[in-house]
N, C-alpha and C positions, 0 to 999 in steps of 0.2 A: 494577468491572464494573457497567455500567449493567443495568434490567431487562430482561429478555426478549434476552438476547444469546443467540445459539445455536452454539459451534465444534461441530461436524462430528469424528465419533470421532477421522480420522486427520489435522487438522489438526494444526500442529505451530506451539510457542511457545518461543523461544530461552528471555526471561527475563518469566518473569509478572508478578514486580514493577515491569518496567518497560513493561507495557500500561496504556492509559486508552481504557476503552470506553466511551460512552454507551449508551443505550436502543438495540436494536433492532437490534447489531452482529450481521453471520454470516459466517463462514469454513465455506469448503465443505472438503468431504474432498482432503486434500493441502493443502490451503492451506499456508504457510507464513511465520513472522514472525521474523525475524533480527533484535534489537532489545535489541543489548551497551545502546543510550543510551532513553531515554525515547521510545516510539510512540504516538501517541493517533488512537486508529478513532471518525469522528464518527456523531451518528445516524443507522440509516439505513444507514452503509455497507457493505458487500458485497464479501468478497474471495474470489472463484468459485474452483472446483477448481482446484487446483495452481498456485493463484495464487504468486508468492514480494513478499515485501518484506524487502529487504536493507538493513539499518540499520550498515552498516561497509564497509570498504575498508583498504586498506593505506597508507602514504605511501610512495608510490615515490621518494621523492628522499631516503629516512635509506637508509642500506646496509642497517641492522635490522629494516628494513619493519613499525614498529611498525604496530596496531590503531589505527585511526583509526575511532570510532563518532560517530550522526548523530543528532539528534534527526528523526524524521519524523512529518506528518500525513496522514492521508484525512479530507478533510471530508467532512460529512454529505450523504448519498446519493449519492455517490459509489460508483463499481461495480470493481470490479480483475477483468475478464474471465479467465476459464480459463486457464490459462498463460501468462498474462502477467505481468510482473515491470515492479518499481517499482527503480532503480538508489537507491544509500546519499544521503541528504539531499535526496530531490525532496520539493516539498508537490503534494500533492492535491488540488486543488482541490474547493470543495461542487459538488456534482454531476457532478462532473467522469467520464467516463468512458475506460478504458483497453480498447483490445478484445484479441480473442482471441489468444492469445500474441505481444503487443508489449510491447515494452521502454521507459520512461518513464526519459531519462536527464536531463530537464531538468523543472523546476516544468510541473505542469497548473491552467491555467486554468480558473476556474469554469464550469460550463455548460459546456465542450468535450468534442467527442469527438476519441478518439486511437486511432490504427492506425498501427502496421508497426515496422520497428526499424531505428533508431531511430523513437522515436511522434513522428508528425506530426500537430496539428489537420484533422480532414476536412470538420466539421462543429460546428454547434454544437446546445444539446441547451435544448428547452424545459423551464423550471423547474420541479421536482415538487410543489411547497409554497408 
């Protein structure tokens, strides 16, 4: 855990050992991080109320439908908007933004912005740094 990270009381963290936060990470109240494999939140990032990040799925093609887990990233300054969710294995791109409850079911590009569900680029976002 980087310095000055801040979660939010009712933020919620599947498995600690397998967070990597830099400098300056916040999860808001609700937020949530699903993460059975390795999650790393870059500087800077921001994951808003009742944000979710799902780090697993199932294999739908055993009968068993073992636990299938994901390494994911949010690069730095990067924003995970209010209820919005990030699906098992997308990267985040730096800066990247996801808005208010959409769904990210494919990698985000750096600098873009993303809306709806599934999230589509709308826009793109000038550089903070």
């Amino acid at each position: 855990m980087g310095p000055n990270c801040h979660f939010y009381p009712t933020s919620r963290l599947w498995a600690p050992w397998n967070l990597i936060c830099e400098d300056q990470v916040t999860a808001g109240d609700g937020a949530e991080i699903y993460n059975p494999a390795p999650v790393h939140l870059g500087t800077h990032a921001i994951l808003s109320q009742g944000s979710y990040l799902c780090g697993a799925a199932h294999d739908l093609d055993d009968p068993s439908l073992p636990l299938v887990a994901y390494r994911m990233e949010v690069g730095a300054y990067a924003w995970i908007c209010a209820r919005a969710s990030v699906s098992p294995g997308v990267k985040v791109g730096e800066g990247a933004v996801l808005g208010l409850a959409s769904v990210a079911t494919r990698d985000l590009e750096p600098w873009g912005v993303y809306a709806g569900v599934p999230a589509v680029k709308v826009k793109d976002r000038r550089r903070v740094h």
